[in-house]
C-alpha positions in Angstrom: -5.1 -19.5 17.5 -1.8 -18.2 19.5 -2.8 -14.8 21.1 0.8 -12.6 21.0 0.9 -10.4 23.9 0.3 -6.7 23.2 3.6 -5.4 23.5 2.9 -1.7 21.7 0.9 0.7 22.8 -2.1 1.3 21.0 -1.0 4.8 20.5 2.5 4.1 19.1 0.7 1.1 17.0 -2.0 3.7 15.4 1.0 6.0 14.6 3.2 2.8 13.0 -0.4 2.4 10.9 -0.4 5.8 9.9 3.0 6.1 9.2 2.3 2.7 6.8 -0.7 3.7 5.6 0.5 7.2 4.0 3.6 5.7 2.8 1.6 3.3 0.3 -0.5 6.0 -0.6 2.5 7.8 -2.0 3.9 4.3 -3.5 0.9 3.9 -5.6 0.5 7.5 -5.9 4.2 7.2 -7.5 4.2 3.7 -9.2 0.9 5.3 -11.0 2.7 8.4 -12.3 5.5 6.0 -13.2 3.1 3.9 -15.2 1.5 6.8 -17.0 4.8 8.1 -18.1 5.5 4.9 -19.9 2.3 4.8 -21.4 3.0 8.5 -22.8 6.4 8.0 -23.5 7.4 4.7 -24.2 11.1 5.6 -26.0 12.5 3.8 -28.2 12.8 0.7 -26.5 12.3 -2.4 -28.1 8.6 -3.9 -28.1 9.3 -6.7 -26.1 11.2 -4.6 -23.1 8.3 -2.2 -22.9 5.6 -5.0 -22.7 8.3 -6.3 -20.0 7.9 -3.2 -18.5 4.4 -2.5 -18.3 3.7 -5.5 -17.2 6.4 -5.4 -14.1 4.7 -2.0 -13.4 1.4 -3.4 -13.7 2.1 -5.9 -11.2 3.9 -3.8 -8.9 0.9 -1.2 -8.5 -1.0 -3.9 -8.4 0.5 -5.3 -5.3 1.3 -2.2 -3.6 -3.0 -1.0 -4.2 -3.7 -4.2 -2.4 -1.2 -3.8 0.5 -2.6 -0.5 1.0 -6.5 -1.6 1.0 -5.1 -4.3 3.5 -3.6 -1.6 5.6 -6.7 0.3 5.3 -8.5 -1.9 6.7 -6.4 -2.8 9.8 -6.6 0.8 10.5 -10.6 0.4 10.6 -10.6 -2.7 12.7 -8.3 -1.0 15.1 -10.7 2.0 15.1 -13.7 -0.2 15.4 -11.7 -2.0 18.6 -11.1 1.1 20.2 -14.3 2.8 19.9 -16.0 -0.7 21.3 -13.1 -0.8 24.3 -14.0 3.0 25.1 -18.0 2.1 25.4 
């Protein structure tokens, strides 16, 4: 596999991480209040728009909970680097 040079920082790329990481937090955090509006209040749209709707939701949360656990993660494998580079 290609090795890229490390061209950031560690420090600037933990803060880019937590920068990313708290901005999906608050996307799911949001798409979920979004989503549990809809289910409370559907309005009077048609039945085939809300099932459209719910189900674009659905997906989106979906994709935004995994970009975050992704995210997550990099954050602990950077962590785990560090701590085994400061050894």
């Amino acid at each position: 596999m290609l090795a890229l040079p490390n061209i950031i920082p560690y420090n600037s790329q933990s803060v880019m991480l937590s920068a990313a990481i708290e901005k999906a937090r608050r996307l799911v955090a949001e798409l979920e209040r979004q989503q549990a509006e809809l289910e409370a209040t559907p309005g009077n749209l048609p039945p085939d728009k809300l099932a459209e709707g719910k189900r674009i939701i659905a997906n989106t949360l979906e994709s935004a909970r995994a970009a975050l656990a992704a995210l997550e993660a990099a954050a602990r494998i950077a962590e785990d680097s560090s701590t085994e580079n400061s050894s």
